[in-house]
N, C-alpha and C positions, 0 to 999 in steps of 0.2 A: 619756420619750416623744419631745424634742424632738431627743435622742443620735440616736434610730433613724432619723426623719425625715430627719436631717441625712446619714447612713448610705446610707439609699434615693438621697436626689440626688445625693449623690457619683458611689454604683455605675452609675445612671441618666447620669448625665455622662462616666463614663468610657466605657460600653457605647455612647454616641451618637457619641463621639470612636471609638471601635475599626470602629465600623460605616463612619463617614467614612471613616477608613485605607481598608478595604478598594472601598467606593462609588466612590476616586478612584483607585483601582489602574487604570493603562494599560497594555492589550497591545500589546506589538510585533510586528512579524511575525511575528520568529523564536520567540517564545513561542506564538502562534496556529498556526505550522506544526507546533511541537513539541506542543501539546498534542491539535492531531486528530489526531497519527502516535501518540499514545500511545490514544486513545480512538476510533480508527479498527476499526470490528468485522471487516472482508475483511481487516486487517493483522490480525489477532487469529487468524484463520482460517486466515492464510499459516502464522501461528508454530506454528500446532499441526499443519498439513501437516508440516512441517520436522521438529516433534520426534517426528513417527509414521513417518517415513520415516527417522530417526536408529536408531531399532530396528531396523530393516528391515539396517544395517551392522553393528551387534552380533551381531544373527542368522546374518549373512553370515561374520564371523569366528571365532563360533565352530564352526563347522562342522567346523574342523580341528583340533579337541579329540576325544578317544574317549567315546563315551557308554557309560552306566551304569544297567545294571537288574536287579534283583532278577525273580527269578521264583517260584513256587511253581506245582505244578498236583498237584491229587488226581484220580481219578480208582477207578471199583468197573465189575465187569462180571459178571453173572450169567447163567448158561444151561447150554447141552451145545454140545459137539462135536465131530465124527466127522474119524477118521482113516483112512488111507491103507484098512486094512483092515479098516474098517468097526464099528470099536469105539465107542462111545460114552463118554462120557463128562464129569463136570460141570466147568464149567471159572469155579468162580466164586473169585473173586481180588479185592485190594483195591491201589492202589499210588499213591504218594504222590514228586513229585521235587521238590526246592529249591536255590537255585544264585544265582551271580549272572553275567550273561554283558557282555564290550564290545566293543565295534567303534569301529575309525576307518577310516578311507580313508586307503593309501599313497599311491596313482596313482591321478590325475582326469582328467592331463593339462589343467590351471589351470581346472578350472571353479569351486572354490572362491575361487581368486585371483580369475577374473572376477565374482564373484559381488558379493565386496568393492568394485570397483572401478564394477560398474554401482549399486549402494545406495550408494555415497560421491558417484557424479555425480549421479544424481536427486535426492540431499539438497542440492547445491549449486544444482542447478536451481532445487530449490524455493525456495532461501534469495534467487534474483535472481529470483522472481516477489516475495517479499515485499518487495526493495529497491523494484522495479516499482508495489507498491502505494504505496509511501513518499513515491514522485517525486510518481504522479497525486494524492496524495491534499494535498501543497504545489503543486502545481498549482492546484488547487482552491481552497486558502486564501488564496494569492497573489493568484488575480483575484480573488476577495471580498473580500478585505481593501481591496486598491486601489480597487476599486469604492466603499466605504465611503468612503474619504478624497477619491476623485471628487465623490462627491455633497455630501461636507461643504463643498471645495470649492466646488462650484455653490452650494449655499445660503450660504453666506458672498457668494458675485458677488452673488446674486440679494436679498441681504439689505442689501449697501450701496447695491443699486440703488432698494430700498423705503426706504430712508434719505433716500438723494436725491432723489426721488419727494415723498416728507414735506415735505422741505426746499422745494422747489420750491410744491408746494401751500400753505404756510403763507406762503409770499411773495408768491405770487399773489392769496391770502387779504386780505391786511394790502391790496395793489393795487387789487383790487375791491372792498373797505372803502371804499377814498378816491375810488372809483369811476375811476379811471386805467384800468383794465381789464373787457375785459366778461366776462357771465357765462360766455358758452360757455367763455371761456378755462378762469374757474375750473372749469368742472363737467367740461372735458379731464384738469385737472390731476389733480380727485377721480378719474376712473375711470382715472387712468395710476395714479396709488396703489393703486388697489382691485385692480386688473392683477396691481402688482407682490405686494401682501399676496395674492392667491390663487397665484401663483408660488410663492412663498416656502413656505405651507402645503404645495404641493405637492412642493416642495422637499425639505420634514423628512417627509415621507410617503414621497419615494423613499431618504431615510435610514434609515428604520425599516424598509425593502423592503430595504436591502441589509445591512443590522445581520443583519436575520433569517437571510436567504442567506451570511451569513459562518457565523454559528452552526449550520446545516445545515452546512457546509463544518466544521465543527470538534465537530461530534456534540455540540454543547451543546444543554441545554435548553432551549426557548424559554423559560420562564421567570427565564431565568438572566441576569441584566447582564452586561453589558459593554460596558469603553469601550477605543477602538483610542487609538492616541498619532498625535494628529491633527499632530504636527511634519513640517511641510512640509520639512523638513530633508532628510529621506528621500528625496525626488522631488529636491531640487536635488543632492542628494550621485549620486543615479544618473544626472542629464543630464549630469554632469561627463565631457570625453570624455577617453576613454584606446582604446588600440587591445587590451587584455585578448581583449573580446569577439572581436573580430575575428580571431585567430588561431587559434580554434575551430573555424573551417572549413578549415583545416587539418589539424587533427587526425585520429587514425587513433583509430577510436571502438571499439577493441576492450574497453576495460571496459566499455563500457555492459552495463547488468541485461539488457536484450534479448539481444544479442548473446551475452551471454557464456550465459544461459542455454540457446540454441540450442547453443551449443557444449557443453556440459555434457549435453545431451541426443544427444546425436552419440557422444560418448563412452560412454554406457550405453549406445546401441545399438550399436555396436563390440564394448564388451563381451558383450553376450548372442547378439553374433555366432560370436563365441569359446566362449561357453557350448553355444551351439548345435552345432557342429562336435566338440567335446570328447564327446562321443555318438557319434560314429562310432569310437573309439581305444576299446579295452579299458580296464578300470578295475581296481584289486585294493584287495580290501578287508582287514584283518587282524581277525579276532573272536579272542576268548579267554571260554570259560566254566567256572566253579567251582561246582562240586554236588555233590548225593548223592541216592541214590532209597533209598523203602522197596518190600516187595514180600510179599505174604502170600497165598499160596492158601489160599482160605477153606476148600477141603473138607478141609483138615488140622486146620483147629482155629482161631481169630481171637487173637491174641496169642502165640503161640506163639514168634512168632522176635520177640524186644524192638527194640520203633520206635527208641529211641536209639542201642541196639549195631549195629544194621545199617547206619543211616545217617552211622555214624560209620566201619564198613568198607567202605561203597561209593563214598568222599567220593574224586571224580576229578576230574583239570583237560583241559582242552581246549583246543587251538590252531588256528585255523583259518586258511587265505590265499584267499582266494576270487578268482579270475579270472574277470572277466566278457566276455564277445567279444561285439558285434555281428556278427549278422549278415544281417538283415533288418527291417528296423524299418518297413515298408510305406511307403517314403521321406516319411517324417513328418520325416526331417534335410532331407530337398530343396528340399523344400515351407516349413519353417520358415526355410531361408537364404535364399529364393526374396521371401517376404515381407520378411524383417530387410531382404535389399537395399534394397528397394521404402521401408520407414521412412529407411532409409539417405538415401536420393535424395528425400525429402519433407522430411526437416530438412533440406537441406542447400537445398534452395530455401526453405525457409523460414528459414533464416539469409541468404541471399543477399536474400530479400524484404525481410524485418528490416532490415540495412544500407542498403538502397534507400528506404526509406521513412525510416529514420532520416535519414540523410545528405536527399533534400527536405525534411524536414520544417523542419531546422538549416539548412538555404539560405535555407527561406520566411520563415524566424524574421529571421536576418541581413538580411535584404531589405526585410524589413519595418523594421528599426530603423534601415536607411541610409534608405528612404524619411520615415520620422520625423522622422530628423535633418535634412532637408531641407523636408518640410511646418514643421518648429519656427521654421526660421529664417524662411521665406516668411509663417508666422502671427505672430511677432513684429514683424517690418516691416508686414506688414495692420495689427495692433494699433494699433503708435504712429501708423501714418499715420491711421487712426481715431479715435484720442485728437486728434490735433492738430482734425481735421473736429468731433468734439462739442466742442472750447474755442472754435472758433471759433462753431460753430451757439449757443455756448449766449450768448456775447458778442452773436451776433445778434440772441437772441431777448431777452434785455435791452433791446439798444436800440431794439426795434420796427423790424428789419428782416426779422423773417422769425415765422412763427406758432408755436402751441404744438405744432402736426403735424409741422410740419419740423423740430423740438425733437427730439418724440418718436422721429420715424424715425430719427434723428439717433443719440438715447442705446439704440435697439433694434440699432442695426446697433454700437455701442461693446459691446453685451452678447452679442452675438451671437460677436463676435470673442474676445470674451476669454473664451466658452465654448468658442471651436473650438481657442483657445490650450491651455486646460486640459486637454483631452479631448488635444489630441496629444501635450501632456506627458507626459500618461498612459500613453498609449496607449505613446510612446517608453519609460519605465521599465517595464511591463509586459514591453516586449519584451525589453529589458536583464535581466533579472530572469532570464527563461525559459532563457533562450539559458545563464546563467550554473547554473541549474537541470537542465537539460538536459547542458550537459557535464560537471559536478561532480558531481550528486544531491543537492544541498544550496545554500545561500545564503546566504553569510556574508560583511556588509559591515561 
């Protein structure tokens, strides 16, 4: 009994150990972008546009194979009927044909080549709307994740500030113990504490606000943990400058999934422009049919001539070249070129709109990370020159040269700075990020 017991705690100790493993498991970004592009359902939806329009080319290519059908038809017909001179007579009969017939298309003059060629661009179309979902959807993760590490951030500032706060009150404590200070002091000190402890609560509450809003960002469960890799590493490895980014704007942005999409779409209607026109040119088609018929006048007698022997001497082939000419189609080709124009000259401003919007959107991005790069340095010099003002205020308030107010304002304007510091850290690798996300489709540091 004591074997099995010892059995259970084992198993129970190793299952608490495997649970730990996974409880401290940290996502990195690129894990966090990689798992909502896998569990992304609009990307899921892209993928099955893609594979239903992949048909749409197979269809299109086989077109220029010969098809192949079986036929049979019977058929009986019972009554009378009169002749030239007026005789009468019954005319009931039984008659039976079987065969097999094919057709291909010679000449189309390329409406089958077009056909290919528009089902190959709208498959490629759709494949740069799913890259398109890919971007937005690390878009998405990027600022939620960063948000995450923002706010961990602030609760960390906000937490060494209820530290000091603590610190400060129990010194003050021990002070108006010995009665060297008076009360106000102390009961400033308590509600600078209680200040900071409701900050701080509210701190780990805009943590769990952006934990959530990452897991929306990544189609997790809300019941589901997860913890980010809270290494500031991250942010110091992106402030690092290099002129990478900045050549970006330079670039000629013909891969992008926009762009390139539009063009892919231009193309299929090119093509169906072709298609369109290909209707005015004659077409020839080549058939070939293989059969034999039966045939039995019923008012002789029903069996008389044998179903097999006849259908075995009637057994003929057939070749056929079919020439088809337009030549009035009630300008349904005029009318349809008339329109394609018209798609023509709508994608092509909307490729032209595409690159315009693109191209500002990578200026405001860039502009934004030069203005960053500059608010960093202006908040760095704000910082230290605010650290030196709270060493000195707080050496004041030691000596009794200045109150616990002028302290306080003191260490609010220290926390204030070193929230604005963070936020444009932030805000600066956020930008870094995008701009590198935006010309790549990806983010690999």
């Amino acid at each position: 009994m004591a074997g099995k017991q010892l059995v259970i705690l084992i198993a129970l100790f190793m299952l608490s150990l495997v649970n730990g493993v996974f409880a401290q498991k940290q996502w990195s970004l690129q894990e966090c972008m990689d798992y909502a592009v896998q569990r992304n359902e609009n990307l899921a939806l892209s993928k099955l546009d893609v594979e239903n329009k992949s048909i749409d080319i197979e269809t299109a290519k086989r077109e220029r194979l010969p098809t192949l059908n079986g036929f049979s038809n019977i058929s009986s017909n019972f009554g009378q009927s009169q002749d030239i001179f007026g005789n009468n007579a019954r005319n009931d009969n039984f008659s039976n044909s079987l065969g097999l017939s094919s057709s291909v298309s010679l000449l189309n003059f390329g409406r089958i080549k077009n056909n290919v060629i528009k089902a190959e661009a709208l498959v490629n179309a759709s494949k740069e709307d799913v890259e398109l979902v890919q971007r937005n959807t690390r878009v998405q993760v990027l600022q939620a994740y960063l948000q995450v590490l923002l706010q961990k951030e602030m609760a960390r500032l906000i937490d060494s500030s209820a530290i000091f706060s603590n610190l400060q009150l129990q010194k003050i404590q021990k002070s108006t113990d010995l009665g060297v200070t008076a009360l106000s002091v102390l009961y400033e000190a308590k509600a600078n504490y209680s200040r900071d402890v409701q900050k701080k609560a509210a701190a780990v509450q805009q943590i769990d606000k952006a934990l959530l809003a990452l897991k929306y960002a990544m189609n997790m469960e809300e019941d589901q943990e997860i913890q980010v890799d809270e290494k500031i590493s991250l942010i110091e490895e992106l402030l690092k400058t290099d002129d990478k980014h900045r050549s970006y704007s330079n670039m000629m942005w013909i891969d992008h999934p926009l762009i390139k999409k539009y063009q892919y779409l231009n193309e299929s209607i090119i093509a169906e422009n072709k298609i369109i026109r290909s209707s005015l040119y004659p077409s020839i088609d080549l058939s070939v049919n293989v059969g034999s018929f039966y045939f039995n006048n019923l008012t002789q007698g029903f069996g008389k001539l044998p179903y097999m022997e006849q259908i075995q001497n009637n057994f003929s082939q057939q070749v056929t070249l079919s020439l088809n000419v337009p030549i009035y189609n009630r300008n349904s080709v005029k009318y349809n070129l008339q329109r394609n124009k018209i798609l023509i000259q709508q994608n092509a401003e909307q490729l032209a709109l595409g690159k315009q919007q693109f191209s500002q959107e990578m200026q405001g991005y860039l502009l934004d990370y030069k203005n960053y790069e500059k608010q960093l340095v202006l908040s760095n010099e704000a910082l230290d020159n605010t650290r030196l003002a709270f060493d000195i205020s707080q050496k004041s308030f030691d000596a009794g040269k200045i109150s616990i107010y002028d302290l306080n304002i003191s260490r609010a304007n220290l926390l204030n700075a070193e929230s604005e510091t963070i936020q444009v850290r932030f805000n600066m690798a956020f930008s870094k990020l995008l701009i590198e996300l935006m010309a790549t489709g990806d983010i690999r540091f």
